[in-house]
N, CA, C and O atoms as a GROMACS GRO file, in nm:
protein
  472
    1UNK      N    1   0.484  -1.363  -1.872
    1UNK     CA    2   0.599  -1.373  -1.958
    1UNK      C    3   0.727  -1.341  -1.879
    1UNK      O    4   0.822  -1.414  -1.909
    2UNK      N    5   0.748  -1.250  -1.787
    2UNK     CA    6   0.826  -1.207  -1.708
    2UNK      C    7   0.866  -1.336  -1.612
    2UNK      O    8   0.975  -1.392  -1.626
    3UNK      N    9   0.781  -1.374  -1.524
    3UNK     CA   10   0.793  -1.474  -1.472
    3UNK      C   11   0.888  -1.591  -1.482
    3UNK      O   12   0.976  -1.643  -1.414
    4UNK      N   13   0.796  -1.616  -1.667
    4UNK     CA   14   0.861  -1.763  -1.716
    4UNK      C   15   0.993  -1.700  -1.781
    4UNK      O   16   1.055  -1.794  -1.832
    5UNK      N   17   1.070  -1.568  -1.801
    5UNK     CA   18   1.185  -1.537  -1.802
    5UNK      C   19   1.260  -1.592  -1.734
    5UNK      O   20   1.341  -1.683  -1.753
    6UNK      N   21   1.213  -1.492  -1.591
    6UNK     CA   22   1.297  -1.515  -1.467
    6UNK      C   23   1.295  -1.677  -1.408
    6UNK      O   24   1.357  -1.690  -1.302
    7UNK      N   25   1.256  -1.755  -1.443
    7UNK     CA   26   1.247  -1.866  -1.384
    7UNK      C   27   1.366  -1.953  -1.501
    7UNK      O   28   1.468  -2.019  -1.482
    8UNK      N   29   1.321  -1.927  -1.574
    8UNK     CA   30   1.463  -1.957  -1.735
    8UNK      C   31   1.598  -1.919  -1.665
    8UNK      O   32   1.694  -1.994  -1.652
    9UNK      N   33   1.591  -1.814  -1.630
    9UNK     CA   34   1.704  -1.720  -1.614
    9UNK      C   35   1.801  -1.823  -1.457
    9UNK      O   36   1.906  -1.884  -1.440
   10UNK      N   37   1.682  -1.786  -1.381
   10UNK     CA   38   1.710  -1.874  -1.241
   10UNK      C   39   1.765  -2.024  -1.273
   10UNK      O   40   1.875  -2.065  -1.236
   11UNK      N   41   1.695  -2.079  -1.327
   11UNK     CA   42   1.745  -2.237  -1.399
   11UNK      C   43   1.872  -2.240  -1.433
   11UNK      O   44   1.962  -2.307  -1.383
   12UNK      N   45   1.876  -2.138  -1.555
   12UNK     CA   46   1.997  -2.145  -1.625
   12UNK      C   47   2.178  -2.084  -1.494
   12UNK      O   48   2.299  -2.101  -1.508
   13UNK      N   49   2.114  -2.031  -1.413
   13UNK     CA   50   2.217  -1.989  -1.327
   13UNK      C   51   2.260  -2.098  -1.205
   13UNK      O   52   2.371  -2.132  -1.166
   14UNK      N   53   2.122  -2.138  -1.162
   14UNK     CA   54   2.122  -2.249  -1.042
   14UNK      C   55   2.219  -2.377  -1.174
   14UNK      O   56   2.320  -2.432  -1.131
   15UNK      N   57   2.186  -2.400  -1.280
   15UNK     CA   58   2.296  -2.496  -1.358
   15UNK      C   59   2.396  -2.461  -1.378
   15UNK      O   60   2.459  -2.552  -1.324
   16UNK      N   61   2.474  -2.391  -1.419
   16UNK     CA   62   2.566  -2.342  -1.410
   16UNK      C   63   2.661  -2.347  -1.284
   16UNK      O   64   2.778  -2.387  -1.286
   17UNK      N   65   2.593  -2.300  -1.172
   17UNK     CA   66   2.674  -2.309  -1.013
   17UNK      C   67   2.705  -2.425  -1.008
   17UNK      O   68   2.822  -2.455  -0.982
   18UNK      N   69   2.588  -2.540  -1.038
   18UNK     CA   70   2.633  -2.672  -0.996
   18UNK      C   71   2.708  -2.742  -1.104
   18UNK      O   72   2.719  -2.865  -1.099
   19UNK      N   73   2.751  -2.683  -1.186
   19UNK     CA   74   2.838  -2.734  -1.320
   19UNK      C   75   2.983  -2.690  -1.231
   19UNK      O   76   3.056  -2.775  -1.180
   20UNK      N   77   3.003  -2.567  -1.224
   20UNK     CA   78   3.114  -2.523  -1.181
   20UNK      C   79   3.160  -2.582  -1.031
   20UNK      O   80   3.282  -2.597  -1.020
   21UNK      N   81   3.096  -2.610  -0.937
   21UNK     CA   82   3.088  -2.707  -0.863
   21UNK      C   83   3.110  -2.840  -0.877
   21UNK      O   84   3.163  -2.908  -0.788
   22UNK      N   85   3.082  -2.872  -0.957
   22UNK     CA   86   3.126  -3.013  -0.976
   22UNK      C   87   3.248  -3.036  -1.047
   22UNK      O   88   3.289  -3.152  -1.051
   23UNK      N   89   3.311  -2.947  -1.101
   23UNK     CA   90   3.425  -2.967  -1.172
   23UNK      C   91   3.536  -2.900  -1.079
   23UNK      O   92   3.658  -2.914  -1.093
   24UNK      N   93   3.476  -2.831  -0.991
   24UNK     CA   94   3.576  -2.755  -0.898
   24UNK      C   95   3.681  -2.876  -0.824
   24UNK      O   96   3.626  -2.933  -0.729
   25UNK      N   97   3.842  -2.928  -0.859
   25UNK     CA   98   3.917  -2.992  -0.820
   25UNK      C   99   4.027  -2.950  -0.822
   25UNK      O  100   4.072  -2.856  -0.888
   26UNK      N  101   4.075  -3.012  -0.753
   26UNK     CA  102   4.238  -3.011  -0.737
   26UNK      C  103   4.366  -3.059  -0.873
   26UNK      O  104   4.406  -3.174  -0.889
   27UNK      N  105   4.405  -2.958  -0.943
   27UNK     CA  106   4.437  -2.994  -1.057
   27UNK      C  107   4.494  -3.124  -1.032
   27UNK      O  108   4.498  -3.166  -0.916
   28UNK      N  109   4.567  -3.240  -1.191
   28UNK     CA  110   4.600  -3.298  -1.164
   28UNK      C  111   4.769  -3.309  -1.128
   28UNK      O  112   4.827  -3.394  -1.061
   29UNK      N  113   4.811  -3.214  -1.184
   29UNK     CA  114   4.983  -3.254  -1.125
   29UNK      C  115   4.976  -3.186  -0.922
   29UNK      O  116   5.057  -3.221  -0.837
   30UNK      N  117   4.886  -3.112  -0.904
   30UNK     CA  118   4.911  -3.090  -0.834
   30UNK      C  119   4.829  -3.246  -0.689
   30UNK      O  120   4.855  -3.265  -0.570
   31UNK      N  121   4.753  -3.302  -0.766
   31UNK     CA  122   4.697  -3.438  -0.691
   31UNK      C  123   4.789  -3.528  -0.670
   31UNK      O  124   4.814  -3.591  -0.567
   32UNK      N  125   4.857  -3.532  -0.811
   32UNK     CA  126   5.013  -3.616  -0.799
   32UNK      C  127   5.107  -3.552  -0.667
   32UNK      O  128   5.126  -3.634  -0.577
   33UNK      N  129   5.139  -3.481  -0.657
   33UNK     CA  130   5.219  -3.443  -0.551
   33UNK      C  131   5.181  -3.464  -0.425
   33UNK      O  132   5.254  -3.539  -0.360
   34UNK      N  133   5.036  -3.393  -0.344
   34UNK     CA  134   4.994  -3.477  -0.288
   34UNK      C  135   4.984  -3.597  -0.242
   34UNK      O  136   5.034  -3.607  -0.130
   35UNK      N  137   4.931  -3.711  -0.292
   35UNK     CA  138   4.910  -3.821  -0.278
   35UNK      C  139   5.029  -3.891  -0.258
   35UNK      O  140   5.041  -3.983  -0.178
   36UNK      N  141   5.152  -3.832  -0.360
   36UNK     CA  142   5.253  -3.885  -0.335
   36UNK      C  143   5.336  -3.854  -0.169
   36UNK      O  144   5.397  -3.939  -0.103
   37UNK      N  145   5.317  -3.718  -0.136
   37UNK     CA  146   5.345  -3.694   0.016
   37UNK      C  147   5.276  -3.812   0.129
   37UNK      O  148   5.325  -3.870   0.225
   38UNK      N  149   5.121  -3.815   0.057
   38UNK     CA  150   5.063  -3.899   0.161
   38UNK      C  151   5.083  -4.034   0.129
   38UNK      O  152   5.028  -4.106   0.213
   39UNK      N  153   5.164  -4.121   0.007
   39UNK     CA  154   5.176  -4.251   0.025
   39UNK      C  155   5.319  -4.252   0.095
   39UNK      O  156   5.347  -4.350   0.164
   40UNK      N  157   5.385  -4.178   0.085
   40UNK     CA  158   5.519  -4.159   0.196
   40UNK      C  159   5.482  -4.125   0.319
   40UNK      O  160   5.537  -4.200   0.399
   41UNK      N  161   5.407  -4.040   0.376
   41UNK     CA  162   5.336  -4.082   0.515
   41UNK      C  163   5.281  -4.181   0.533
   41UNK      O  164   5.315  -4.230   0.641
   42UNK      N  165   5.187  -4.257   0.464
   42UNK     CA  166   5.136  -4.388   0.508
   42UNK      C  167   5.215  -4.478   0.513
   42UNK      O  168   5.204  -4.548   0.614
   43UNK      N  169   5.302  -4.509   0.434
   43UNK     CA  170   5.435  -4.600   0.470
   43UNK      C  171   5.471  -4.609   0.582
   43UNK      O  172   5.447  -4.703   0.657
   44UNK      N  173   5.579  -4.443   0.622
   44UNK     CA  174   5.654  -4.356   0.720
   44UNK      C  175   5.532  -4.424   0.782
   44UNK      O  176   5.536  -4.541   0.746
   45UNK      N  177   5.470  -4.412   0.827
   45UNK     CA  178   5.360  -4.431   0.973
   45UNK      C  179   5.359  -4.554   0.994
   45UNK      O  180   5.310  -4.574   1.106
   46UNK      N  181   5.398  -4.685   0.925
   46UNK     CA  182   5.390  -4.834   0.968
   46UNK      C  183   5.557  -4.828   1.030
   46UNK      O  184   5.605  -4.926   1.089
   47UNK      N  185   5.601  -4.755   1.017
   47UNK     CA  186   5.740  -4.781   1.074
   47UNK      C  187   5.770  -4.711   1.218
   47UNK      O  188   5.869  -4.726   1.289
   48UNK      N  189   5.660  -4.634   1.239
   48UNK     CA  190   5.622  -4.602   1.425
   48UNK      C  191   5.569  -4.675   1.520
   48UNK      O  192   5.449  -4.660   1.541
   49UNK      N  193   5.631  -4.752   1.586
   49UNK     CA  194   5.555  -4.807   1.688
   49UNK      C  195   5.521  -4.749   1.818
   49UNK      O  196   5.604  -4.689   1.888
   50UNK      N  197   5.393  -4.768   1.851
   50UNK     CA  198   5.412  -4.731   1.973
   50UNK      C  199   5.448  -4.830   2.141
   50UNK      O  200   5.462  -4.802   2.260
   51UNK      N  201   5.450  -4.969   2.043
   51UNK     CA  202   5.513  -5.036   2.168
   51UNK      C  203   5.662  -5.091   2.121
   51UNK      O  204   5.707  -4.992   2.063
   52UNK      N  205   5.752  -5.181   2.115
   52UNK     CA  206   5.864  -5.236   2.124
   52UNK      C  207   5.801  -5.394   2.096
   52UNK      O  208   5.883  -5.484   2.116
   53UNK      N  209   5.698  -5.426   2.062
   53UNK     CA  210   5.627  -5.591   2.036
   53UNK      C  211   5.665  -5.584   1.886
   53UNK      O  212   5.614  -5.493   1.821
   54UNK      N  213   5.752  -5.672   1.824
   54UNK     CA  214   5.787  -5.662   1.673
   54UNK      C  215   5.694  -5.730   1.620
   54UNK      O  216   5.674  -5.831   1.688
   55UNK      N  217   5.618  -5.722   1.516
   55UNK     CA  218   5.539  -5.800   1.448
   55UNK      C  219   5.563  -5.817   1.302
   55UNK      O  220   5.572  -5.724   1.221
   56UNK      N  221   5.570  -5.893   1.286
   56UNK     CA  222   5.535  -5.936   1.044
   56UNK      C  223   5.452  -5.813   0.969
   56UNK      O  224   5.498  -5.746   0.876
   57UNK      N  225   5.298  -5.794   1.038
   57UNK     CA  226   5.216  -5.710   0.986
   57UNK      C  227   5.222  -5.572   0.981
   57UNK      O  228   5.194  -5.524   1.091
   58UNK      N  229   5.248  -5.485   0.894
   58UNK     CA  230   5.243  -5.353   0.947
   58UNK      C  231   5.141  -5.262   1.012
   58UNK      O  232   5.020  -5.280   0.994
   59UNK      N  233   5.178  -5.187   1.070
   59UNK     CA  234   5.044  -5.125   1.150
   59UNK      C  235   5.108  -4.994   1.140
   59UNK      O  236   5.221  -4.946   1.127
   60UNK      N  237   4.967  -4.949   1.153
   60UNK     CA  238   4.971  -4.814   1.133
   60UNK      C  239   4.940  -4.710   1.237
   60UNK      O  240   4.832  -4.696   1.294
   61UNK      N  241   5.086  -4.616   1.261
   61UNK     CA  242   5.041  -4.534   1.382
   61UNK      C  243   4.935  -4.409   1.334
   61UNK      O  244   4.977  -4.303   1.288
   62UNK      N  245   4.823  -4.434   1.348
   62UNK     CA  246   4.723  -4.332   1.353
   62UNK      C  247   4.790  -4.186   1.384
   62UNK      O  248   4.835  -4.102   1.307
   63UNK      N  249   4.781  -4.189   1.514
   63UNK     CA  250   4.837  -4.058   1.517
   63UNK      C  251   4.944  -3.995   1.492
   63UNK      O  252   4.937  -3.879   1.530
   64UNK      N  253   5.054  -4.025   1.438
   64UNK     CA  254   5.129  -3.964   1.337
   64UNK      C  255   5.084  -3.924   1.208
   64UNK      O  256   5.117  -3.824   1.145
   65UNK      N  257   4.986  -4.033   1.171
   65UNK     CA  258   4.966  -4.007   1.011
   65UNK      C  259   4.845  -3.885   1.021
   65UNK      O  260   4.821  -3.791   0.945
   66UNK      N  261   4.793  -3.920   1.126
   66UNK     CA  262   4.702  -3.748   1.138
   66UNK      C  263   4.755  -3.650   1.115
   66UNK      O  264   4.711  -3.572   1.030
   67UNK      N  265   4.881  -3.623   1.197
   67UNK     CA  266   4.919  -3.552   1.232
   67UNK      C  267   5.046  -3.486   1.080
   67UNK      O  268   5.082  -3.371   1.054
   68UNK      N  269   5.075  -3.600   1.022
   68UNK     CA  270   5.163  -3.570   0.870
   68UNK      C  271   4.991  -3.521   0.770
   68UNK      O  272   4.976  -3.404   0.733
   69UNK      N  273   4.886  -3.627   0.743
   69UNK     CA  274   4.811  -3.546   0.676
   69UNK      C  275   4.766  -3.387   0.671
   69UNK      O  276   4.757  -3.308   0.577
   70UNK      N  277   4.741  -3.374   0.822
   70UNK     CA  278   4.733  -3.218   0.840
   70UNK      C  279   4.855  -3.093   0.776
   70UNK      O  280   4.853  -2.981   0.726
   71UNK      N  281   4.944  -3.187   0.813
   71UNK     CA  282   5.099  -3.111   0.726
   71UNK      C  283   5.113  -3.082   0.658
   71UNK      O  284   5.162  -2.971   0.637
   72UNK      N  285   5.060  -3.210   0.528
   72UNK     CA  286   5.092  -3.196   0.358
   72UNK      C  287   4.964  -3.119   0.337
   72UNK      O  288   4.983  -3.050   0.237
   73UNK      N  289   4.867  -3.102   0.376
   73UNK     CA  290   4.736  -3.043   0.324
   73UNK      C  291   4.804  -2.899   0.339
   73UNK      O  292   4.818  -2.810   0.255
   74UNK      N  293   4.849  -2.906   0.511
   74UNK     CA  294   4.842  -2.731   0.526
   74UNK      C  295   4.968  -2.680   0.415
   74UNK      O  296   4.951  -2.570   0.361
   75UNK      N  297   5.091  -2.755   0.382
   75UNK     CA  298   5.190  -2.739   0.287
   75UNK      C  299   5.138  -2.719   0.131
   75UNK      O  300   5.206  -2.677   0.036
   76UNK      N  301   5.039  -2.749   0.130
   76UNK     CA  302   4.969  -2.716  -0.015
   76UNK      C  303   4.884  -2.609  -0.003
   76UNK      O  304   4.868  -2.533  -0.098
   77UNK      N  305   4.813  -2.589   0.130
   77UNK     CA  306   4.752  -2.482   0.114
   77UNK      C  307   4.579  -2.574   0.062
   77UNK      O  308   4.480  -2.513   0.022
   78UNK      N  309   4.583  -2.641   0.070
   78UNK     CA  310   4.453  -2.728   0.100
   78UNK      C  311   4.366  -2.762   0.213
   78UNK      O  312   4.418  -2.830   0.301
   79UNK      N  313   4.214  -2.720   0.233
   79UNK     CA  314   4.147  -2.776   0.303
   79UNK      C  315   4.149  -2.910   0.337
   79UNK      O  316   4.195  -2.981   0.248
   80UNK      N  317   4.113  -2.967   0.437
   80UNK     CA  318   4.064  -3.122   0.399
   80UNK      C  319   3.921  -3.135   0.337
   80UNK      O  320   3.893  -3.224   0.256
   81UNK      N  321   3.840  -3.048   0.376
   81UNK     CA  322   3.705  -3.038   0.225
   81UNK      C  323   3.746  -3.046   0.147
   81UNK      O  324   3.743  -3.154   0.089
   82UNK      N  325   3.831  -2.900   0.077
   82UNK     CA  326   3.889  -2.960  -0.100
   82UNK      C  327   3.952  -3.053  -0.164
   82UNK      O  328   3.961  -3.086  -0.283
   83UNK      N  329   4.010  -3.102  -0.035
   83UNK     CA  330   4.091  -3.272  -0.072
   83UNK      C  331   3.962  -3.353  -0.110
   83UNK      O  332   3.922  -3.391  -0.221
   84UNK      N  333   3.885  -3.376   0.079
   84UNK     CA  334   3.768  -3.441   0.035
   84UNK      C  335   3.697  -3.448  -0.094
   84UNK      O  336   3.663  -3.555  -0.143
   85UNK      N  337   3.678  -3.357  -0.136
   85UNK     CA  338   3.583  -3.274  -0.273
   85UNK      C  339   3.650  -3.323  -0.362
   85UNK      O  340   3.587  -3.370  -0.456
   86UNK      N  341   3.773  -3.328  -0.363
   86UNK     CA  342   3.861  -3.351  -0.522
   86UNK      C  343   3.841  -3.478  -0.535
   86UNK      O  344   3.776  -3.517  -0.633
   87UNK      N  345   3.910  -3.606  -0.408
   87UNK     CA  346   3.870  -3.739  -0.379
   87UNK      C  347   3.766  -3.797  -0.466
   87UNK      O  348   3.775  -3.884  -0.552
   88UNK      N  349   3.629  -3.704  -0.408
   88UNK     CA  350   3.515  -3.799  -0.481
   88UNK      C  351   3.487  -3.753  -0.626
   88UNK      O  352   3.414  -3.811  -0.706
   89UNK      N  353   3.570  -3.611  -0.649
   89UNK     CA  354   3.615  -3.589  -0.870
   89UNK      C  355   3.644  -3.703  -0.863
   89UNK      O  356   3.568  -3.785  -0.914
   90UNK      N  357   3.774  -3.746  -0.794
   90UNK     CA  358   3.863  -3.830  -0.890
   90UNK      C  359   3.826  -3.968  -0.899
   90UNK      O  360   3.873  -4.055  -0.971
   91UNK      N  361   3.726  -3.976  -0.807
   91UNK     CA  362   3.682  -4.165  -0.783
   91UNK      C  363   3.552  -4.144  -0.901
   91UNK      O  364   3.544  -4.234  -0.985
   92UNK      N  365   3.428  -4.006  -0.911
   92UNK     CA  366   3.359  -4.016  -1.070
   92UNK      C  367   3.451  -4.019  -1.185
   92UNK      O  368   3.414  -4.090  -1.278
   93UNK      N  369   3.588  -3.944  -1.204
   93UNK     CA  370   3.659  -3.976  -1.319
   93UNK      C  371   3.776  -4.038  -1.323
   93UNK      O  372   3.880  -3.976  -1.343
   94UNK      N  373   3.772  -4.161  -1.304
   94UNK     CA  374   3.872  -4.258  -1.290
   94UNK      C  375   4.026  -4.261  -1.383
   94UNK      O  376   4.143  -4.289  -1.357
   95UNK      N  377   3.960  -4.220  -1.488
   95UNK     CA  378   4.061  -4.234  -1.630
   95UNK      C  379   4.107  -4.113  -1.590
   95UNK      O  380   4.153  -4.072  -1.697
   96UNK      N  381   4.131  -4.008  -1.494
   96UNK     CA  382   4.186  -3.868  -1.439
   96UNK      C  383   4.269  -3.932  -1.346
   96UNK      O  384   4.383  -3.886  -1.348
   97UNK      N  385   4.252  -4.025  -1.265
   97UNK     CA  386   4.312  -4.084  -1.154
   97UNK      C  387   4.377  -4.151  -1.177
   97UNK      O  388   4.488  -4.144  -1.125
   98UNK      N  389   4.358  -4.215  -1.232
   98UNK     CA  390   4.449  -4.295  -1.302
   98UNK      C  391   4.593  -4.232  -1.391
   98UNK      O  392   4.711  -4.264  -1.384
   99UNK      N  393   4.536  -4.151  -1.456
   99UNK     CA  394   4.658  -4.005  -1.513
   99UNK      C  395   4.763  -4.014  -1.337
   99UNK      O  396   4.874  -4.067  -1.325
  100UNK      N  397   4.677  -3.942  -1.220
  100UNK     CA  398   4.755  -3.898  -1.152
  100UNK      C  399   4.815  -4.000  -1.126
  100UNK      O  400   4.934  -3.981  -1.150
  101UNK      N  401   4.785  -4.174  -1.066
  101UNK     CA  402   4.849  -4.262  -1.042
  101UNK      C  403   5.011  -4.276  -1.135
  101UNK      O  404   5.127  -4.284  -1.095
  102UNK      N  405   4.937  -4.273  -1.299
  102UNK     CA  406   5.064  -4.283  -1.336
  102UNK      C  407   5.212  -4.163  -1.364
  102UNK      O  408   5.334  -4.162  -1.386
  103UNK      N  409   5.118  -4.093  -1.348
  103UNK     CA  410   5.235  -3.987  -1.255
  103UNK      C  411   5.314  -4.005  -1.161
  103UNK      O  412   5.427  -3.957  -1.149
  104UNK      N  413   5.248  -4.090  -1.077
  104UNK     CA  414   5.330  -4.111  -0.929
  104UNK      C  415   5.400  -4.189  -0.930
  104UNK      O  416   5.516  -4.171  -0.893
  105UNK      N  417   5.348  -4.321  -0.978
  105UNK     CA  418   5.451  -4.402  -0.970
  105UNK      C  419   5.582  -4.407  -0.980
  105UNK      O  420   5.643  -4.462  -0.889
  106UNK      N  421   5.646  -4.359  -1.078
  106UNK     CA  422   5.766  -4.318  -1.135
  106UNK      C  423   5.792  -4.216  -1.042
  106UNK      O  424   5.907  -4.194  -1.079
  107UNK      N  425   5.780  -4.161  -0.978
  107UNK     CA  426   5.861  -4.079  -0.893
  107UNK      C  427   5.833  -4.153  -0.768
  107UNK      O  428   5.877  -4.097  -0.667
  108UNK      N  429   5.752  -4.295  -0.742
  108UNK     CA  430   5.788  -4.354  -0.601
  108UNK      C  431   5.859  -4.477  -0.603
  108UNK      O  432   5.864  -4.557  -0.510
  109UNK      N  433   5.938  -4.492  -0.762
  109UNK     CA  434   5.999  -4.601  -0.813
  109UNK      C  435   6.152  -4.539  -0.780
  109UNK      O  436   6.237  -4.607  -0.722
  110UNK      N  437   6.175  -4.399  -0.825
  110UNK     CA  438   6.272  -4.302  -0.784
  110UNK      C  439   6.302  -4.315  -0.643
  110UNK      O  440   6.410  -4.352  -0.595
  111UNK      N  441   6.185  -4.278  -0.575
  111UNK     CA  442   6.248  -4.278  -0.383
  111UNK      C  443   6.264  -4.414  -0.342
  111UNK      O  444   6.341  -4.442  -0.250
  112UNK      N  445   6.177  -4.529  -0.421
  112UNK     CA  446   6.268  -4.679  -0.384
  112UNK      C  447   6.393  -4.680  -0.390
  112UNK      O  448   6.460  -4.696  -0.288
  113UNK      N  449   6.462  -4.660  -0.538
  113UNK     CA  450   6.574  -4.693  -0.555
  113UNK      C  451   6.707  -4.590  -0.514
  113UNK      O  452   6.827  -4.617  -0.520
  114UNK      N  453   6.640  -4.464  -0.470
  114UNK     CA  454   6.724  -4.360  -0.426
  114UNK      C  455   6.758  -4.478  -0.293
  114UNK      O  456   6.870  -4.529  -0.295
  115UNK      N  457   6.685  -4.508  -0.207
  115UNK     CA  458   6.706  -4.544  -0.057
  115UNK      C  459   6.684  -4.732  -0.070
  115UNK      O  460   6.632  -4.804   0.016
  116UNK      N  461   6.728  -4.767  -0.173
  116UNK     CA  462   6.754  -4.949  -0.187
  116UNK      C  463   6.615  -4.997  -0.082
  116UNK      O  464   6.646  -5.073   0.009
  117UNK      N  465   6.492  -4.962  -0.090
  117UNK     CA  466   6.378  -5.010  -0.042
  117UNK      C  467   6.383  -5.154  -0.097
  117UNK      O  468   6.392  -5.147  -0.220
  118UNK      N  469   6.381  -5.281  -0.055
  118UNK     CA  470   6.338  -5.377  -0.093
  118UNK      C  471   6.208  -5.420  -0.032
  118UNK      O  472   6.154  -5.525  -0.068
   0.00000   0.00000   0.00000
């Protein structure tokens, strides 16, 4: 009887960890902010070249944008695990991501028209 307690007991705790685990994310206004730093670095980074060859296509300087991701993470005070970790929350709950998307937009409709981006 003891046993099949403790084994109840164990169950019910080992579920729990992985409940709380799985919900463990990066709130959402604070994903909005984020993401929004990093779609302004990913931009910002097609506008680095590292040669003087002009091209149509944008390209992307890798190592800048490494080097800005590491920035905004360490500016939040974020791992890149807990980013990672939040990432694959937000790709199981889409209708959450979508929240943050439409959060963002409107404030990257703002930095268009602050700076006449066409």
């Amino acid at each position: 009887m003891k046993k099949a307690a403790l084994f109840i007991a164990f169950l019910l705790v080992a579920c729990s960890c992985k409940q709380k685990q799985a919900d463990d994310h990066i709130s959402s206004p604070l994903m909005t902010k984020i993401l929004f730093d990093i779609q302004v670095a990913e931009t910002y980074s097609t506008m680095l070249r590292k040669d003087s060859i002009p091209t149509n296509t944008p390209i992307r300087n890798t190592d800048s944008l490494a080097h800005y991701y590491k920035t905004i993470l360490a500016h939040y005070k974020i791992t890149e695990k807990v980013f990672d970790n939040s990432l694959l929350w937000y790709r199981a709950h889409p209708e959450q991501l979508d929240s943050v998307y439409t959060h963002m937009l409107p404030m990257l409709a703002n930095l268009e028209s602050r700076y006449n981006v066409k």
